[in-house]
C-alpha positions as CSV (number, residue, x, y, z in Angstrom):
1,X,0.0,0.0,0.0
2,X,2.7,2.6,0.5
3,X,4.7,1.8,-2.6
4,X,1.3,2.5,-4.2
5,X,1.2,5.7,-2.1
6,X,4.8,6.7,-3.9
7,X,4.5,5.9,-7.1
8,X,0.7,7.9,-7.1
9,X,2.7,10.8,-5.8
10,X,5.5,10.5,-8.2
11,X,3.6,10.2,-11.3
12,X,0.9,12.6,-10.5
13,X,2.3,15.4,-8.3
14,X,6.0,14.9,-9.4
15,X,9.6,13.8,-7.5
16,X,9.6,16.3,-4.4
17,X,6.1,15.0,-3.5
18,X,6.9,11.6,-3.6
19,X,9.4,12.2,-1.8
20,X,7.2,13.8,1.0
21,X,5.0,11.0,1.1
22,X,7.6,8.5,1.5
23,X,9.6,10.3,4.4
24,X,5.8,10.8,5.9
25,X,5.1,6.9,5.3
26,X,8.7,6.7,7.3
27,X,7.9,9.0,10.1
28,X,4.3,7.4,11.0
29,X,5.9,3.7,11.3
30,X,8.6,5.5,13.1
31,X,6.8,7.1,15.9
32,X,4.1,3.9,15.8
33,X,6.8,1.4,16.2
34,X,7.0,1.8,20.3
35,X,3.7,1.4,21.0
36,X,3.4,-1.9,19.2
37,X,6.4,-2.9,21.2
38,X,5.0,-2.0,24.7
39,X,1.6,-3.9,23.8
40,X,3.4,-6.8,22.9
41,X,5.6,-6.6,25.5
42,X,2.7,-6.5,28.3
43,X,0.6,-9.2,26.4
44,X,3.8,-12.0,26.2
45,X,5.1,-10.7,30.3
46,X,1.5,-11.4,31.3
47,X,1.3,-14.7,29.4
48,X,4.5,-16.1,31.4
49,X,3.3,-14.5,34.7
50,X,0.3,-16.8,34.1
51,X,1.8,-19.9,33.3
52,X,4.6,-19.3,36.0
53,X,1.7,-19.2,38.5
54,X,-0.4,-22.2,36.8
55,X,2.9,-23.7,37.1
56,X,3.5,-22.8,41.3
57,X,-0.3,-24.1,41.4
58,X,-0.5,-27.4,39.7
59,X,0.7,-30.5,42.4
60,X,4.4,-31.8,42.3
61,X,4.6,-35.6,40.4
């Protein structure tokens, strides 16, 4: 979808705007990068805190 973005830009509105669009493209998955990170982050720590305490509950063979 963003190489579709580009090439719009450079064949309508010329070289400087697709230019603009692709350092915009860059900047949004810059700046949305993190808080994909923490989310994934929280979801995997609270999956292991879960099994660590399944684990602590479940009786000893």
């Amino acid at each position: 979808m963003d190489t579709a973005i580009v090439l719009r830009a450079a064949t309508v509105d010329g070289r400087r705007q697709a230019l603009m669009a692709s350092l915009g493209i860059a900047l949004g998955r810059f700046l949305r990068q993190p808080s994909a990170v923490k989310v994934l982050d929280r979801l995997t720590g609270g999956i292991f805190v879960a099994f660590g305490i399944r684990l602590a509950a479940s009786p000893a063979p």
